[in-house]
N, C-alpha and C positions, 0 to 999 in steps of 0.2 A: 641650180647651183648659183653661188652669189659670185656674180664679176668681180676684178679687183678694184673698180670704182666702186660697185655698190658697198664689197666692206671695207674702204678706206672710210666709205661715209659714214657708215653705221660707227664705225672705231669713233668717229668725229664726233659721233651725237654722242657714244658712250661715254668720251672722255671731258668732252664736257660738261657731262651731269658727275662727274665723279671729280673733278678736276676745278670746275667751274673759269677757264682760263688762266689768262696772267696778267702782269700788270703791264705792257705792253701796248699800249695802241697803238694802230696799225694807222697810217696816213691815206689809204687809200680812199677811194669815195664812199660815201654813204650813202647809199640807195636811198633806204628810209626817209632823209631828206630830199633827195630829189621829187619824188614824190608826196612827201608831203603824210606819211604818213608814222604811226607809232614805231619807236626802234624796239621790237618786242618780236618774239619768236612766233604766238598767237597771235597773228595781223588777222583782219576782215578782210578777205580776199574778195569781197563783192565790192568792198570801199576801195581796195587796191584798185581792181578792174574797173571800176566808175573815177579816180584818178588818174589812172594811166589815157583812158580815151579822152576825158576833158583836157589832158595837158596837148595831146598828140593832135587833139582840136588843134589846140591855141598854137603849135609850133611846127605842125607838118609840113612840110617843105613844099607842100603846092599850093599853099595859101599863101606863102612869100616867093614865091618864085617868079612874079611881078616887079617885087619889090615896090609896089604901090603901101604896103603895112609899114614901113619904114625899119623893117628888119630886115636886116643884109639876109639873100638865102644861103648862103654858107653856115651862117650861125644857126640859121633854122635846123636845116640838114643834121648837123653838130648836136643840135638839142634834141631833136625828133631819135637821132640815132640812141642818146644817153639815155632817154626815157625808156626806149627797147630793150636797151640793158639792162634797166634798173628793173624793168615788171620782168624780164626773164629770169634777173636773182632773186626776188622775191615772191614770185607767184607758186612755186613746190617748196614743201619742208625741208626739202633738201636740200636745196639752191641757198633756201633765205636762211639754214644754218649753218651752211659755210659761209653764208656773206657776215652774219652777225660770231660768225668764230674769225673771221680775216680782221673785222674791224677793229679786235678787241688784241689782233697781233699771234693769234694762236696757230702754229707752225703749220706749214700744209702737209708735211708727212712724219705725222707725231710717230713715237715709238710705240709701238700697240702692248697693251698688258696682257702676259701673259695668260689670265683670267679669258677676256676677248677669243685673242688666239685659239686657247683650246677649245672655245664655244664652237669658231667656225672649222675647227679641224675635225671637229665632233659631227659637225652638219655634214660636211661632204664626205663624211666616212657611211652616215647613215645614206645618204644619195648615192654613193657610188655602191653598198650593198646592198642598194633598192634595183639597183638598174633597170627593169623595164616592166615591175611590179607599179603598174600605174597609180592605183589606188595608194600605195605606200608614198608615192612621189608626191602626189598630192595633198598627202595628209602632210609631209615634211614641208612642203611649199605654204599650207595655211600655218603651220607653229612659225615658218620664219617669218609669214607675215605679219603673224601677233605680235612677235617678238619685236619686229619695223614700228609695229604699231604702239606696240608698249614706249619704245623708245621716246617715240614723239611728242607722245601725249606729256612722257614725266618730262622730256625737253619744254612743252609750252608752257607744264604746271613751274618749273623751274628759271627757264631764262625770266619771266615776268617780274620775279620776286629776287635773283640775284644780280648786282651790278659785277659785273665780269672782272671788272677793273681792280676794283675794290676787295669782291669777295663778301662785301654787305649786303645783308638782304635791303632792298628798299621796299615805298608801299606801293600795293598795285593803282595802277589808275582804271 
């Protein structure tokens, strides 16, 4: 059965492939930048993880904790800390499409379309009259998977190509 974080998120992916945002930007930080890497929903997550340790190289607080580098250790601490933040909102699908739905201003608890709704009211109806028919629960467990997995996919085919802002396609890089 889907927790109510897991389909607040899916609702999040849905509506913003149906929706594509608003014109809203959000003031909050931008990961993407702190790391140094593309503002895109399909990141390289092995280029994420080979940026995140280069930086946490350069700023971990036990390399200034001397202060022989000439950086205060407080600011290190400060930097070492945001960078953790930032690989932990971007390193899952999920994470890094809320971050790139926050940035763009898009509400944290949209009104779900009724469409959605009746999807998952449909699921836990088939869950709850599977109950301990394993085989059956299973099978319901891989269609929601697909279904997670379909989501994602048309999210990475999609956020690449729409500027959220705008509503205009732009080119891929």
């Amino acid at each position: 059965m889907l927790s109510r974080c897991q389909t607040r998120g899916l609702y999040r992916i849905y509506r913003a492939l149906t929706t594509a945002g608003n014109n809203n930007a959000s003031t909050q930080k931008n990961y993407f930048r702190i790391l140094g890497v593309p503002q895109r929903f399909d990141v390289d997550t092995d280029d994420l993880a080979t940026r995140f340790k280069t930086l946490q190289r350069e700023w971990h607080p036990d390399r200034h904790a001397s202060g022989s580098t000439g950086t205060d250790p407080a600011k290190a601490a400060d930097m070492s800390s945001l960078i953790n933040e930032a690989y932990n909102a971007l390193r899952t699908p999920h994470t890094r499409a809320n971050h790139l739905l926050a940035i763009f201003g898009e509400d944290d608890d949209p009104e779900m379309e009724p469409e959605f709704l009746a999807w998952v009211v449909e699921y836990r109806e088939k869950i709850a009259d599977a109950e301990s028919d394993s085989e059956q629960i299973s099978q319901l467990k891989d269609e929601v998977k697909q279904f997670c997995d379909d989501c994602l996919r048309s999210l990475g085919d999609t956020l690449p190509i729409i500027n959220l802002k705008t509503r205009r396609s732009i080119p891929r890089s």
